[in-house]
N, C-alpha and C positions, 0 to 999 in steps of 0.2 A: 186207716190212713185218710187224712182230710187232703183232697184234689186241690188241683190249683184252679183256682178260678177263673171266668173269664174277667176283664176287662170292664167297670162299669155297672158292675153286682155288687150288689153292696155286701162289704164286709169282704168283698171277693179280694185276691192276691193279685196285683198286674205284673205278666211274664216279664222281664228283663228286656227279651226283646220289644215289646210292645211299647214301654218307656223308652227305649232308647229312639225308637222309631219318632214316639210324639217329638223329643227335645228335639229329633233331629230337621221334624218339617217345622217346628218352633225357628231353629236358628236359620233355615232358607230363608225363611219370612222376614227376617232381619239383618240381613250381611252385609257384613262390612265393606262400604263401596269407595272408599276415599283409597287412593294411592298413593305412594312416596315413590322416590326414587332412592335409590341409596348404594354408597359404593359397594364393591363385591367383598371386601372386608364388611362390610355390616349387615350383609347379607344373611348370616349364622343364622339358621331358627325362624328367620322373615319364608310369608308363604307370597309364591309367584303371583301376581296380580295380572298376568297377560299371557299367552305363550312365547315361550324363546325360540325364536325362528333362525335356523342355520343362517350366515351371508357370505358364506366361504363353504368350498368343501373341505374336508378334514380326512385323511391328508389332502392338501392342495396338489399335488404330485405324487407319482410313482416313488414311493424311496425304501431303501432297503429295509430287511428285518433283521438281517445279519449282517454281522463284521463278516465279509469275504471279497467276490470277487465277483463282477455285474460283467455279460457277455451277451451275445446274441447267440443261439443258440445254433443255427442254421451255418454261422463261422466256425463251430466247432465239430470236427471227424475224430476226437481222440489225441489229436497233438496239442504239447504244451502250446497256450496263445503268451505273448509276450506283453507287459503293461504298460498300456499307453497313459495312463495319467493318474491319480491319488485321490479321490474324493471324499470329503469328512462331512457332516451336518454343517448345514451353514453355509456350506459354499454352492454357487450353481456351474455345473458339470458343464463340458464340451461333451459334441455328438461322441460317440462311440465310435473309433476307428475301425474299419471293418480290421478282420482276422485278428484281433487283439481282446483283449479285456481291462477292465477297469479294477485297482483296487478301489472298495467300498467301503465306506462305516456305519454298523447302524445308524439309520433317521435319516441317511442323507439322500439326497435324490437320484432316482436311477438315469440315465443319461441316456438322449434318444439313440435310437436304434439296439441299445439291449434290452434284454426280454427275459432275462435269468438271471439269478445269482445263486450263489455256490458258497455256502460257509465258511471260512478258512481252516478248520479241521478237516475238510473233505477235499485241501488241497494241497499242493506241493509245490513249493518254490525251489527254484533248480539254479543250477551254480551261473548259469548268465542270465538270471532276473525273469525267465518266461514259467509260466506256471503250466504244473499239469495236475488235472483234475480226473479223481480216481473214483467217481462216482457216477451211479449214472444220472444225467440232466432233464427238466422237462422245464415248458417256458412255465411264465410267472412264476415261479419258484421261489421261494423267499423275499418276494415284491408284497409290497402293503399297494393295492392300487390305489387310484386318483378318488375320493369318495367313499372310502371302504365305512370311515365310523356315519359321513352325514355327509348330505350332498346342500345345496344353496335351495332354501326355500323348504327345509325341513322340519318340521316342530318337532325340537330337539325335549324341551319339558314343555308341560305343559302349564297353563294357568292353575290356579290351586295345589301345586308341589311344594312342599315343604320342604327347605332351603338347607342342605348339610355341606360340610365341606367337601362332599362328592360333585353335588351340584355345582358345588364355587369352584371348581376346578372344571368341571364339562363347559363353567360357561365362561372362565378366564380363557379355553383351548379354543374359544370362539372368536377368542377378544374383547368379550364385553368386560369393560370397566364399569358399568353400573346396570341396576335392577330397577326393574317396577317391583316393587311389594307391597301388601297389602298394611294398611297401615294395625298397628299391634291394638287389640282389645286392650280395653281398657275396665278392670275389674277392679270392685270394692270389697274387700273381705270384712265382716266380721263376726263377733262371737257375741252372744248374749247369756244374759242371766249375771246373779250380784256373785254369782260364788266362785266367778272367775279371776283368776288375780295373775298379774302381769310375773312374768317368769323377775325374779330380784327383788322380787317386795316378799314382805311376810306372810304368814296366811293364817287368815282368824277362824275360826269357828267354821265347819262346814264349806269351807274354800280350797278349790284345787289351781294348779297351775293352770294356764290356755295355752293347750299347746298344737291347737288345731288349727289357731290362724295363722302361726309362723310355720308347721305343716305347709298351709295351700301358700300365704305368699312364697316361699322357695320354688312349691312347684311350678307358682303359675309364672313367677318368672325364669324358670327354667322352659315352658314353653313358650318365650317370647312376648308375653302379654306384659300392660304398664297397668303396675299392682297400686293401687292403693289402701293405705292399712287404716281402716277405719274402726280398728278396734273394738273394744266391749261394748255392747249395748245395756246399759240396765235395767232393772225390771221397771220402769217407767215408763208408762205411756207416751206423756209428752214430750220426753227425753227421746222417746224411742222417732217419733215424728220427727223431732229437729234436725236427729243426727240422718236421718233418712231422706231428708229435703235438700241435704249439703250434697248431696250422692246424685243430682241430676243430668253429669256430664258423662258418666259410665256407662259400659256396653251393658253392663252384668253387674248385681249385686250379689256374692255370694254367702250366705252367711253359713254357720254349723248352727245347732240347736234350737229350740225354744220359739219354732213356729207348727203351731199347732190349732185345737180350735180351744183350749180351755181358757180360763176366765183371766190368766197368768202370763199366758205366751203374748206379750204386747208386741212383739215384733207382726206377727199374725194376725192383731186384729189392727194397725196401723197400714198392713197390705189389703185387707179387705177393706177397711176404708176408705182405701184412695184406689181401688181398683179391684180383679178378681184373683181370686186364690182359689189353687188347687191342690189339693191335699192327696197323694197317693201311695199307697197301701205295695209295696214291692214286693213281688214273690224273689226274694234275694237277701242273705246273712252272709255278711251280716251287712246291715244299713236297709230295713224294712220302710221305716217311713221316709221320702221325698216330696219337698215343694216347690212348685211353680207358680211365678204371680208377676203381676208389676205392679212397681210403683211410682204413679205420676209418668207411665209411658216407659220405664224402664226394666228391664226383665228382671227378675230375680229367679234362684235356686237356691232351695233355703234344704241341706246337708244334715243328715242325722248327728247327734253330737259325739257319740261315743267314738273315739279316736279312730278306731280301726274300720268301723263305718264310714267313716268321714273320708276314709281311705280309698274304700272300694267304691264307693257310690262316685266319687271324683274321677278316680279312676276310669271305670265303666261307664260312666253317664255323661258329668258334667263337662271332664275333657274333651270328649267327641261332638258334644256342642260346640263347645268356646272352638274347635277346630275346623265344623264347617260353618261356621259364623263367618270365615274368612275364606272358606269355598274348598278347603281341604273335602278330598271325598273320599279319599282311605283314611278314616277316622276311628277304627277300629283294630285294637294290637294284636300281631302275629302270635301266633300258639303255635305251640307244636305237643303231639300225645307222647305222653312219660309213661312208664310202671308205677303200680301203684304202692310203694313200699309199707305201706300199714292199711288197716280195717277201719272202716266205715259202715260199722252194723246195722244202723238206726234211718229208712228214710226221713226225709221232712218235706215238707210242701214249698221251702224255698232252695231256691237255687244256689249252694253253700261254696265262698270261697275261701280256700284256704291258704294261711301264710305256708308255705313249705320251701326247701330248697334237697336241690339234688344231690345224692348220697349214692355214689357208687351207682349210676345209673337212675336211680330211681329214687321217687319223690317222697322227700320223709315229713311231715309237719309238726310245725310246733307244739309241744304237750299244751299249752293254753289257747285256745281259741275264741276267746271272748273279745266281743267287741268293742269292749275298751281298753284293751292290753296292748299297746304301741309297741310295746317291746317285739312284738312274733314280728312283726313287718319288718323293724332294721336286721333282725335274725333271718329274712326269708331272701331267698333269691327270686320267688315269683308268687303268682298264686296258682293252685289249683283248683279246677273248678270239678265241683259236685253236683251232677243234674236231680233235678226233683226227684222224689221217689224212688231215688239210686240207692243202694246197697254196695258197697267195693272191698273184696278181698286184695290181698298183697298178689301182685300181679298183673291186675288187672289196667288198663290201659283209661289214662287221665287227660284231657286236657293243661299243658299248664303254659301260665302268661309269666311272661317274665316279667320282674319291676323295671327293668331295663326299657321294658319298649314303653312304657306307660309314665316312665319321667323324667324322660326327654334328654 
């Protein structure tokens, strides 16, 4: 078995993590610092550019949990107490009349001087209106006190959270009508090489469909980002220059394929002309080769071509840039360990992911794993990951990521 190498050896394999690392102090180096405001409906997907700081406590009052009946506690020896007044959400309560009780409703406020409430399954209402309570009581009892979710002066989210309708709801329960967010990356996808041909047209000789750049633009506007589709590049040098020059207002140029070092890949030698290119060698399958460069000041990630690479490498690598680019710092998707429902007899020296999806508990994978077979990815419900020099029988315990948390 051939080792993984370190980092910088030539010929060597660079660990996953050790790539993810570099892109990662790459995107500090350049983040996104411009802010919008925007209302709490456009908020979807946008990452917080400030902390959200309480300016109320939540609840602002004592108010019940339960539909029943608010008392003070210290009024009560066992005898029915009789109802002094009705109180629902929305209305503000009179004191508590000593030796009496309040009917309650959920949400509503508990009214001064009670200190309890009592459910209304745990009570009994009696033929001339006084209730009697057949439980036994202790104070705060089904009270939400004054502060319980966030008090004033709280940092409620923080700056770089990623914006879902969970969030849009903690920060409308605040009262904010609008956001600071960071303003959305702004990315140029495209594909190179002549044998590309636009999904609707015909295909001549030695041409397949591109179906990598309508891949990332969906995803990357499913993460928020403003996609620009800048299409095929062809095997032209100076073609490749023009269309590259037009690309100066982007965060990121991302392309699939055909940056490399040979005499061919004009995309690659167009980035070494007008700046540095780095060429990296991934201990990771599928999607081995990765590039970093800029052009004319602009970053690039130049994405293996073969579809399913193009997958994983986005996935694991380039998304978690483009995320803390904008100051996200949990950039990396939730796992959880599966069973392993099939064998994996063969190690390899790269770190192998595979399309799979869950079968009766445990993870089956697609009979094709080649990395150009697009098909196993819409068939998969996530990936699982296979470490270097691992061997796995059926049972054996797997990492797997879901497609879910990786596209948004």
């Amino acid at each position: 078995m051939n080792p993984v190498g370190k980092p910088g050896k030539s010929g060597a394999l660079m660990p996953v993590e050790v790539a993810l690392a570099r892109l990662l102090a790459l995107a500090e180096a350049t983040p996104i610092r411009e802010v919008q405001r925007v209302s709490l409906a456009q908020a979807d997907g946008r990452v917080l550019a400030e902390d959200l700081v309480s300016s109320l406590d939540l609840p602002p009052w004592p108010n019940s949990a339960m539909d029943g009946y608010a008392l003070r506690l210290s009024d009560w020896h066992g005898e029915p107490l009789p109802v002094s007044q009705r109180i629902f959400a929305g209305q503000a309560p009179e004191p508590l009349q000593p030796g009496t009780c309040a009917r309650i409703f959920t949400g509503a406020p508990v009214p001064a001087g009670a200190d309890c409430v009592e459910m209304q399954e745990n009570a009994e209402v009696l033929a001339d209106g006084r209730v009697r309570f057949i439980e036994a009581l202790a104070v705060a009892q089904n009270i939400r006190p004054q502060g319980q979710e966030t008090t004033v002066g709280e940092v409620v989210l923080a700056a770089g959270t990623r914006l879902g309708p969970i969030e849009q709801g903690l920060a409308a329960s605040l009262g904010c009508a609008e956001l600071n967010v960071v303003r959305r990356v702004r990315v140029a996808v495209l594909s190179t090489g002549d044998e590309l041909v636009e999904p609707g047209q015909p295909l001549g000789p030695g041409q397949i469909y591109n179906s990598n750049r309508v891949l990332l633009c969906g995803w990357l506007t499913r993460q928020g980002c403003e996609v620009l589709d800048a299409g095929i590049l062809p095997d032209d040098l100076e073609a490749t220059r023009q269309r590259l020059a037009q690309l100066g207002d982007v965060d990121l140029i991302l392309s699939t394929g055909g940056v490399s070092v040979g005499e061919a890949d004009f995309l690659g030698i167009a980035l070494r002309e007008a700046g540095e290119l780095e060429l990296w060698k991934l201990a990771i399958k599928p999607g081995k080769p990765l590039t970093f460069g800029h052009f004319r000041g602009v970053p690039v990630i130049g994405l293996p071509g073969n579809p399913a690479s193009t997958l994983v490498t986005f996935a694991l690598l380039a998304r978690p840039y483009l995320l803390r680019r904008q100051g996200v710092q949990a950039v990396q998707p939730l796992q959880f360990k599966v069973l392993a429902g099939f064998v994996w007899p063969k190690p390899g020296n790269r770190r192998e992911y595979l399309r799979a999806r869950l079968e009766n508990g445990r993870a089956t994978i697609y009979r094709n794993q080649s990395s150009g077979v697009l098909r196993s990815a819409a068939w998969a419900e996530g990936l699982v990951e296979v470490l270097e020099e691992s061997t796995l029988v059926e049972g054996d315990w797997v990492n797997f990521i879901p497609l879910s948390e990786v596209l948004g």
